[in-house]
Every structure is written in structure tokens, then in C-alpha cells.
C-alpha positions, -999 to +999 in steps of 0.1 A: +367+616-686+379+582-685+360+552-679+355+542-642+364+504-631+328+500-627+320+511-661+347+485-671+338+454-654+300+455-650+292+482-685+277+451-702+256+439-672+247+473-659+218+478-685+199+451-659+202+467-629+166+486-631+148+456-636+164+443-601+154+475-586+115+470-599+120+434-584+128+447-554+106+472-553+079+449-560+088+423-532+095+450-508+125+437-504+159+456-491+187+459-516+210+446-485+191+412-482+215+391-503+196+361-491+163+375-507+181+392-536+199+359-553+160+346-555+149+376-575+139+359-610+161+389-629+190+383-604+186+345-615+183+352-650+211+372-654+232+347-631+226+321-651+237+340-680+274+348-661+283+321-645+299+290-664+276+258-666+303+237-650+309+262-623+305+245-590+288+262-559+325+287-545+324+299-586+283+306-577+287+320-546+317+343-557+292+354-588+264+363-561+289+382-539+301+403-571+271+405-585+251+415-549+283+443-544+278+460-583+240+463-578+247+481-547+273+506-562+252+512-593+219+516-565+240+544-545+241+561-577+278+549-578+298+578-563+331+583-574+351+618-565+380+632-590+408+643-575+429+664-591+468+652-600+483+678-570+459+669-543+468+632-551+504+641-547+499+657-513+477+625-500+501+604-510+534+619-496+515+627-464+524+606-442+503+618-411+471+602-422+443+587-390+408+575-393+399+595-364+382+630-362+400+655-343+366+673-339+335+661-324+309+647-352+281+668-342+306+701-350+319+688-382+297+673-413+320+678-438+326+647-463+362+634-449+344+631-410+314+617-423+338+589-439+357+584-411+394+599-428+408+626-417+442+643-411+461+641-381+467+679-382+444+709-373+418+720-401+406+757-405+364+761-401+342+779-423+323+804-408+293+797-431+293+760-429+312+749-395+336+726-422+367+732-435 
């Protein structure tokens, strides 16, 4: 399998994500709280690692926001589905795609509702599961 883009942009950075999560831990602090999560001493340490010297405060910020964003993705275990090559053909020459759920939530659990996407055209239930 190939590398992901995560693997590729944050690989070399990635190695220091579990001492942010024992930081947070530690402070009892939610992995959402940006605000609280820049002042974490590893967050700091590895900032000031990545960001230029010379960088002024957008360059910062911009580093905190990317930074903040990877930690997240690598904390939800960073979920990434394969598709296979037909089934990416299909969803792209669809063309009758909707965010909406043509079935109630509480009927339908299955991965496309949860997310929100779903096809504008009828889908078959499972009789074991209620999804298609």
C-alpha cells in the first residue's frame, strides 16, 4: 500500500504525537482546545523546532493550525478507507450525488448516513443490519 498524505507530510513529526497525548492527559485537557493545546511544553517544543526563526506571528499561527489539525487525525487513529479503482469510477461519473439521507437517521446507521453523503437514488436494506 502506498503511503498516505499524512504519512507524507507529518511521517517525521508523527513519532511526537504520544508525548502530546500524555500532556494532555496529564492536564486534563481536551485534544479540541487549541488555546490550551499550543501551551503544552511538547507542542512548544516541537513548534519551535518547525517553524522558521524569522517567521512572524500568520507563519506561527498557520504552524499551530497545521500542527493542531495532524494531532487530531493521528488522535482519531487517522481513518482512511480504500476504494477500489471501479467504485471510484462509478462515484465519479455519478452525477446524482446529495448530502442528504433519503432515510431517517434513526433507520439507517450505515457509514455514508453517519457522514452525511449519500446517493440521491433509493438503496436496498439488509435484513440483518437495517443498512445497505
Amino acid at each position: 500500500m502506498r503511503a498516505t498524505p499524512f504519512a507524507l507530510a507529518f511521517g517525521e513529526i508523527a513519532p511526537r504525537f504520544p508525548a502530546i497525548a500524555e500532556a494532555l492527559q496529564l492536564q486534563g485537557t481536551a485534544a479540541t482546545d487549541r488555546d490550551r493545546f499550543v501551551l503544552l511544553e511538547p507542542v512548544g517544543r516541537l513548534l519551535r523546532e518547525i517553524v522558521p526563526p524569522d517567521a512572524g506571528a500568520d507563519a506561527l499561527e498557520a504552524h499551530v493550525l497545521l500542527l493542531h489539525h495532524a494531532y487530531l487525525f493521528w488522535a482519531a487513529e487517522q481513518r482512511v478507507y480504500p476504494i477500489s479503482e471501479p467504485a471510484l469510477r462509478r462515484a465519479v461519473a455519478e452525477k446524482r450525488m446529495t448530502t442528504t439521507c433519503r432515510m431517517p437517521r434513526s433507520t439507517c446507521s450505515c457509514p455514508s448516513c453517519v457522514s452525511g453523503a449519500r446517493r440521491t437514488t433509493p438503496i436496498r436494506r439488509s435484513r440483518s443490519t437495517g443498512c445497505s
